[in-house]
C-alpha positions as CSV (number, residue, x, y, z in Angstrom):
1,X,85.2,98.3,310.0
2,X,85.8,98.0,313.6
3,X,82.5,98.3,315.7
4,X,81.2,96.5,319.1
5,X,79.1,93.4,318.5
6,X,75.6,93.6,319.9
7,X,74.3,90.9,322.2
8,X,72.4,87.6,321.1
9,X,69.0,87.6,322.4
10,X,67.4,84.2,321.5
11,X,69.2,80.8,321.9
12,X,71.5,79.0,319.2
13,X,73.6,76.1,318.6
14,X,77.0,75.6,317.9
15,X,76.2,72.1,315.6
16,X,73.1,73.1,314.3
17,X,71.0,70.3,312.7
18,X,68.5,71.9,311.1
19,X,71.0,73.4,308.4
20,X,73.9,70.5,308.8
21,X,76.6,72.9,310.4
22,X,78.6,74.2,312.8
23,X,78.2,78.1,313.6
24,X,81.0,79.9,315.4
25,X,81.3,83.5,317.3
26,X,77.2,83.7,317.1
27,X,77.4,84.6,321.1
28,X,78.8,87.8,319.8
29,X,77.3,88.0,316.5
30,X,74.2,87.6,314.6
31,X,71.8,84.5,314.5
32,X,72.5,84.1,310.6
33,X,69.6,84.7,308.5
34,X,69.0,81.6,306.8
35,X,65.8,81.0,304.3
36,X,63.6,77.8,304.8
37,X,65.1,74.8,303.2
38,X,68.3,75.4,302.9
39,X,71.5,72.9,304.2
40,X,75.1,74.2,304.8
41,X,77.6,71.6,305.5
42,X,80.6,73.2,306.9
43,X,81.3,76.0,308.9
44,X,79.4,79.4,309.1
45,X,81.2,82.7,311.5
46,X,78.3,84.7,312.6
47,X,80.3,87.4,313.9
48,X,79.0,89.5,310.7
49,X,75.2,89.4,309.5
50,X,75.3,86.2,307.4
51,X,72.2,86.2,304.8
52,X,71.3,83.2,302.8
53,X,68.1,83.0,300.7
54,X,66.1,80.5,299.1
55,X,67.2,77.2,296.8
56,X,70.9,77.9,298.0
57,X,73.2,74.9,298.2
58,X,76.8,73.8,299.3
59,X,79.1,70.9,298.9
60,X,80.8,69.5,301.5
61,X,83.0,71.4,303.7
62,X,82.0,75.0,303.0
63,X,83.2,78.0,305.6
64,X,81.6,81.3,305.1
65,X,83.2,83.8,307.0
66,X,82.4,87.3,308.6
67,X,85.3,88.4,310.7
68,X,89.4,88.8,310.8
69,X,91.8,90.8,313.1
70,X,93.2,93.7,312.4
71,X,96.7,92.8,310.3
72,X,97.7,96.5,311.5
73,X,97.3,95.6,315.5
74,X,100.1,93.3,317.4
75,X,100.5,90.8,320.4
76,X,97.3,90.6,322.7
77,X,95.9,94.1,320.7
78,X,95.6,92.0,317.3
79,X,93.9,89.0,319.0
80,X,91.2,91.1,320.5
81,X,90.2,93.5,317.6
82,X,87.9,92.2,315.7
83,X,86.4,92.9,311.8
84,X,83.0,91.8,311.0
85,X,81.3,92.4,307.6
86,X,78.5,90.6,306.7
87,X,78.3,87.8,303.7
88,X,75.4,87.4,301.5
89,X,74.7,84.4,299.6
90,X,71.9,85.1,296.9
91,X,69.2,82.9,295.5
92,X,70.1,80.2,293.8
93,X,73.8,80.1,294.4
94,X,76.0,76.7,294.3
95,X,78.7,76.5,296.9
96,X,80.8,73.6,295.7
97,X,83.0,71.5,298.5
98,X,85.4,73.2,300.5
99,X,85.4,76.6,298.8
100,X,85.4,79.9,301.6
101,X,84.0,83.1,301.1
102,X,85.3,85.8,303.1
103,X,84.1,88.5,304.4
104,X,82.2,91.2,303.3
105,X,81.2,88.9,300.3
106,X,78.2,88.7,298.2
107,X,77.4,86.2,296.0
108,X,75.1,86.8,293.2
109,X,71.7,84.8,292.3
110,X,72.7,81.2,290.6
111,X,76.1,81.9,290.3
112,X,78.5,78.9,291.0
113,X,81.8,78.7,293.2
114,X,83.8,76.2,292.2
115,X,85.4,73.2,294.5
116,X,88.6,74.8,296.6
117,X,88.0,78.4,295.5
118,X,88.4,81.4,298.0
119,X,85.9,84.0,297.1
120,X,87.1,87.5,298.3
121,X,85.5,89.5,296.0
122,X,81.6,90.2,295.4
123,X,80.5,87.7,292.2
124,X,78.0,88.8,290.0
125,X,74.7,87.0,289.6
126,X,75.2,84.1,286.4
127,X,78.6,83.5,286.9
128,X,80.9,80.6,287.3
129,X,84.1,81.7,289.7
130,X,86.9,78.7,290.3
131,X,90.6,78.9,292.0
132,X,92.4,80.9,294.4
133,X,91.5,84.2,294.6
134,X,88.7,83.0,292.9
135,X,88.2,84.4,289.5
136,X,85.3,84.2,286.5
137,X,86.0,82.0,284.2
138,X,81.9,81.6,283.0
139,X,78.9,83.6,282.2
140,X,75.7,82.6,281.7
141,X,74.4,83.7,278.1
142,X,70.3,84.5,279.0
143,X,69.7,84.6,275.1
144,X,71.1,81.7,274.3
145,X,70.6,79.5,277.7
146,X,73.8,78.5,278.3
147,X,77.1,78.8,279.8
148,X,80.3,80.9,278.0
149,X,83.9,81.0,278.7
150,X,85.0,84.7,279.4
């Protein structure tokens, strides 16, 4: 999805520390949408909408990302064409250390992304996703209250 980036209107910070991070491209981008209470520690690309809600956490070194460059473009062309999509990071979620979601990413309510995984598909809410690409490998049984191997 190529588009033009509208402008910031209110002030931001690159090291933010009200959440523990360091935001990049939001001078271009969105302020990321980021729900009371929360902490990120890592890196957060605001060229895409970046939503995070309530009782989300992260490990240490996190990066969500919202943009790439156009693999199809060359030279000069490729390094100023920009793809934004936006990430969403549900309620309840668990971003263990130095995992990346991509863009264009949701994550679902409570799920969990394991330690080193890159996330570059949407994960459904109550699941357990670990490795690279990251895959399910648990659900979380509502009947039973507890965690399944798939």
């Amino acid at each position: 999805m190529l588009r033009k980036i509208p402008e910031i209107a209110q002030p931001f910070t690159p090291y933010n520390e009200r959440y523990s991070a360091t935001f990049i491209n939001y001078e271009q981008g969105f302020i990321p949408q980021i729900a009371e209470g929360v902490h990120i520690n890592g890196l957060v690309d605001c060229l895409g909408q970046v939503t995070i809600e309530k009782d989300v956490f992260t490990g240490h070194d996190v990066m969500i990302l919202t943009s790439s460059h156009d693999y199809e473009k060359f030279g000069e062309e490729r390094k100023q064409t920009f793809i934004a999509e936006p990430v969403h990071i549900q309620q309840g979620a668990w971003l263990s250390s130095r995992c990346i979601i991509l863009p264009g990413v949701t994550i679902g309510k409570h799920s969990v992304i394991g330690a080193g995984a890159v996330v570059t598909h949407n994960v459904p809410a109550y699941e357990m996703w670990l490795g690279n690409p990251a895959k399910c490998i648990k659900k979380y049984n509502h009947e039973k209250k507890l965690w399944k191997a798939v």
